[in-house]
C-alpha positions in Angstrom: 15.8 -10.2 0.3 16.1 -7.6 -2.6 17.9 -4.8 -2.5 18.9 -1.6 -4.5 22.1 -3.3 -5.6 20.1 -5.6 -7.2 16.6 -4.2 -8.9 17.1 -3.4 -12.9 16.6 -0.3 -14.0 14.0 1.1 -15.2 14.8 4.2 -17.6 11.2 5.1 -18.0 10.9 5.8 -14.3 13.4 8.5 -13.6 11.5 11.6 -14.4 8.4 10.8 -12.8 7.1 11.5 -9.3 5.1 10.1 -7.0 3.0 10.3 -3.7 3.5 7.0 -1.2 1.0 7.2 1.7 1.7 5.2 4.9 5.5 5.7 3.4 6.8 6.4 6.7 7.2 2.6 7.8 6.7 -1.1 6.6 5.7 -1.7 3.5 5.6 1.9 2.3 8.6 2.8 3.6 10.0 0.2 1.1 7.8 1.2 -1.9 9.4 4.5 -1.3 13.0 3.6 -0.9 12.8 1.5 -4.3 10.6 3.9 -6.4 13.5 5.8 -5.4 16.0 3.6 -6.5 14.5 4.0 -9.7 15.2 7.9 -10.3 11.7 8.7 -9.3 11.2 11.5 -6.8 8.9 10.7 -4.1 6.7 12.3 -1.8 6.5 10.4 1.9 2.8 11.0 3.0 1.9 9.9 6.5 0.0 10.5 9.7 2.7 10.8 11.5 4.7 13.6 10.3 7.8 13.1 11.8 8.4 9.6 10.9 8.2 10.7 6.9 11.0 13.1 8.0 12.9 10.6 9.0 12.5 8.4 6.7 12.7 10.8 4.2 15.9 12.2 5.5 17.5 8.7 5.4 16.4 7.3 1.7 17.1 10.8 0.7 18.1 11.5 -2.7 15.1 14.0 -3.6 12.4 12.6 -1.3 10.3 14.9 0.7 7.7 14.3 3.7 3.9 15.1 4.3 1.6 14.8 6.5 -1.7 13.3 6.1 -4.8 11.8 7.5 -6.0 9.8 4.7 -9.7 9.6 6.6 -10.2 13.1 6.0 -10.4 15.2 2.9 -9.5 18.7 3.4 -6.7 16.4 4.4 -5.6 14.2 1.5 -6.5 17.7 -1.0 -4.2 19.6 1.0 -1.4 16.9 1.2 -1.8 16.4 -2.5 -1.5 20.3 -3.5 1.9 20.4 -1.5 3.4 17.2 -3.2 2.1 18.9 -6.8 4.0 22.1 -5.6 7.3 20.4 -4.1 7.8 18.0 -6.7 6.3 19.9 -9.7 3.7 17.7 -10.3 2.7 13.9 -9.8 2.6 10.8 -12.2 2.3 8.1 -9.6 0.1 7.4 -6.4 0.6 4.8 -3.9 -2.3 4.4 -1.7 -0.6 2.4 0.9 -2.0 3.7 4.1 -4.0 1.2 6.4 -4.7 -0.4 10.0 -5.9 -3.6 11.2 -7.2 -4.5 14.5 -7.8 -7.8 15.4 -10.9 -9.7 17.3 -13.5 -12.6 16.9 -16.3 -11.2 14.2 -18.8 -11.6 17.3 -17.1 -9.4 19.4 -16.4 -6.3 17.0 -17.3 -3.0 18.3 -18.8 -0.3 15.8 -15.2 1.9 16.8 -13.6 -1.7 15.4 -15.1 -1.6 12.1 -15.4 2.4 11.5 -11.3 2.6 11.9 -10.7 -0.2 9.4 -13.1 1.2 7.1 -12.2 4.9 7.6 -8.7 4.2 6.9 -8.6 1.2 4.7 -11.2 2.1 2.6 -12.6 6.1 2.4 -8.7 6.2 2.9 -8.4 4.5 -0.6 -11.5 6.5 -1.9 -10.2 9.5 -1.1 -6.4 10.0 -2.3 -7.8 7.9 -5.8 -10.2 10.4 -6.6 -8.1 13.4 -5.7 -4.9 11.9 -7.8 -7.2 10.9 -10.8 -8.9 14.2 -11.0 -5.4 15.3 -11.3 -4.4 12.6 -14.0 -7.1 12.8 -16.0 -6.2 16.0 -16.7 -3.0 15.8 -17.2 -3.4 12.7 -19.5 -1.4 10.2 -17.7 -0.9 8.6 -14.4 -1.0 5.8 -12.5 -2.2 4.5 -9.1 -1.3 1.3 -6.9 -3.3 0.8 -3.6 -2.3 -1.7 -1.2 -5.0 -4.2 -0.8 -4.0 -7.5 1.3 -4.1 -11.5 0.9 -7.3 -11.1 3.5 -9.0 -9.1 0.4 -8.8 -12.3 -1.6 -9.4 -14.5 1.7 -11.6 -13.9 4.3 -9.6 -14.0 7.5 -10.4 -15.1 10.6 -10.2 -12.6 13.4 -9.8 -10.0 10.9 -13.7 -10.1 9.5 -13.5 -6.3 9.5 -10.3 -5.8 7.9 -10.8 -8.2 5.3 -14.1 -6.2 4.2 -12.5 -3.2 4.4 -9.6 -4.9 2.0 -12.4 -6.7 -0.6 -13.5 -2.8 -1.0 -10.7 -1.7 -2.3 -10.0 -4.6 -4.7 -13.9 -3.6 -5.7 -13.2 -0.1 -6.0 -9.6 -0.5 -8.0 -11.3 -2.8 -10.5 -14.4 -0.1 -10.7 -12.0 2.9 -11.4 -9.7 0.9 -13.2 -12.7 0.2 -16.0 -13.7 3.9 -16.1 -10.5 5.8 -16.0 -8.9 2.7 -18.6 -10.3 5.0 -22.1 -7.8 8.3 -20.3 -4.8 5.9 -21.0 -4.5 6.0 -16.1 -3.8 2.3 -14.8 -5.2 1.3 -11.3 -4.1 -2.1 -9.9 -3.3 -3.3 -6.6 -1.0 -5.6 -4.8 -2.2 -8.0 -2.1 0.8 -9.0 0.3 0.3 -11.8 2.6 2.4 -12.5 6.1 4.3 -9.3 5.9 7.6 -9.0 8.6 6.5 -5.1 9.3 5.1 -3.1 12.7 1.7 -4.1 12.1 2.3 -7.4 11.7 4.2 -7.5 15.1 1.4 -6.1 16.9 -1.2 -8.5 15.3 1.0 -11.8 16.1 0.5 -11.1 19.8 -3.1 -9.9 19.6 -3.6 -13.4 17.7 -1.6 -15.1 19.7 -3.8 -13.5 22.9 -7.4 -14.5 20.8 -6.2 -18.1 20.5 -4.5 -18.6 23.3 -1.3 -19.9 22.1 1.8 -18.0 21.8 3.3 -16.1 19.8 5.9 -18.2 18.2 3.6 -20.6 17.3 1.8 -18.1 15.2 4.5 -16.8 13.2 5.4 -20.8 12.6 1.7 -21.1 11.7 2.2 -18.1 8.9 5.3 -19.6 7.3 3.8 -23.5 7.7 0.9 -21.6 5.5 3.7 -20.0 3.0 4.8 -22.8 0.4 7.9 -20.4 -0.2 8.5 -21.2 3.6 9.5 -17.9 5.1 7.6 -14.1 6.3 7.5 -11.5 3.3 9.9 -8.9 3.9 8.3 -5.2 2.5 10.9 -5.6 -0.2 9.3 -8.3 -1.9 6.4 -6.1 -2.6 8.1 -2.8 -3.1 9.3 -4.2 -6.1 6.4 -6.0 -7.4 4.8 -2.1 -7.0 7.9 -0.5 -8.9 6.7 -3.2 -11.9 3.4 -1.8 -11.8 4.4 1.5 -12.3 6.4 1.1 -15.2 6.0 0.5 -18.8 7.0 -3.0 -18.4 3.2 -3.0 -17.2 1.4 -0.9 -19.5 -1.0 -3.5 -20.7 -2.4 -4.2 -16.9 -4.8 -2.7 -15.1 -8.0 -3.8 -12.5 -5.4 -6.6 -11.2 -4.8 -7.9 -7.8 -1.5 -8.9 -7.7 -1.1 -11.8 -5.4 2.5 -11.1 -3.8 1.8 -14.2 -0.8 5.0 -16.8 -1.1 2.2 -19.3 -2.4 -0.2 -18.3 0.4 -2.9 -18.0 -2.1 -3.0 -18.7 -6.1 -5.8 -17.7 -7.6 
């Protein structure tokens, strides 16, 4: 698994600063820790305000926590205004917030699909549009949202989910085109079978929907991965730090598959 001792670094990144939503835990926990790594000062932007503390309190090393319901946006304006004034400004979002739920397509309640929707997508919508009004007028920035492999696959028990994951793959393509003549990037990573929180929780829920247990689910996942283990939220924390940089200044629009083989196209 990769680890701070390990990443190169990248010079470029040291004086810029950047909003991680969903920071608190998982995968954005470890986009934060290794934007970190890099020099870049980072502000921890979560629901659940005293997790980003402590998270923020152990990476450390000039990262600061907010609070933020990404479904709202009084919300994400207000969250965004405080990282501007703590950190002096922003160069870098990381929409990484998001939810899943899990249940046949058939059984899906309206509450089922507005939650996965309100966070996964308006979510997205809403901290993008706020950031790049603030990049364009700066001249520069960059965005990364966290799509998922079920944006590129549609994924049973998770019909919801994976259309709230093609809409933002949709949407970072769509900005990516108009915002590409201001010099702003907007790409997206798509992690598969991710060891994190959420992932626990949807093992037994999938486990419970197919009636088998949970061990044979997470054997399922790997049997699917050809590199033949979970993804830890380091391997896509650091795929994310590449994005940011110069190293990829001629990309934009992408959906960066980041599945162990899960899915190639």
């Amino acid at each position: 698994m990769p680890t701070a001792a390990v990443r190169p670094v990248l010079a470029e990144l040291a004086s810029k600063r950047a909003v991680v939503t969903g920071g608190a835990a998982g995968i954005g926990r470890a986009i934060a820790t290794a934007l970190v790594d890099q020099g870049v000062r980072v502000a921890i932007a979560d629901l659940d305000l005293d997790a980003a503390r402590e998270a923020a309190a152990e990476i450390g090393r000039d990262t600061v926590a907010l609070a933020v319901d990404v479904r709202h946006r009084a919300s994400v304006e207000a969250a965004w205004s405080s990282a501007l004034e703590t950190l002096g400004g922003c160069d870098i979002l990381v929409a990484n917030a998001g939810v899943s739920t899990m249940q046949h397509a058939l059984a899906l309640t309206d509450e089922d699909w507005d939650f996965n929707f309100d966070v996964n997508a308006r979510g997205v919508f809403l901290t993008n549009q706020v950031a790049a009004r603030h990049f364009v007028a700066q001249g520069a920035g960059c965005i990364v949202n966290t799509a998922s492999l079920a944006a590129k696959v549609g994924a049973p028990l998770l019909a919801h989910y994976s259309a709230s994951k093609f809409a933002v793959l949709g949407w970072t393509q769509a900005l990516a085109r108009e915002l590409a003549p201001r010099g702003i990037r907007v790409n997206a990573v798509c992690p598969g079978f991710v060891k994190t929180g959420m992932q626990s929780r949807e093992i037994v829920w999938e486990a419970t929907l197919r009636q088998t247990t949970p061990e044979q689910v997470v054997a399922d996942y790997v049997a699917q991965t050809p590199l033949g283990r979970l993804e830890e939220p380091e391997d896509v924390a650091d795929v994310v730090v590449f994005l940011c940089s110069h190293q990829a200044r001629f990309m934009t629009g992408q959906g960066i598959n980041v599945t162990g083989g899960v899915y190639m196209t």
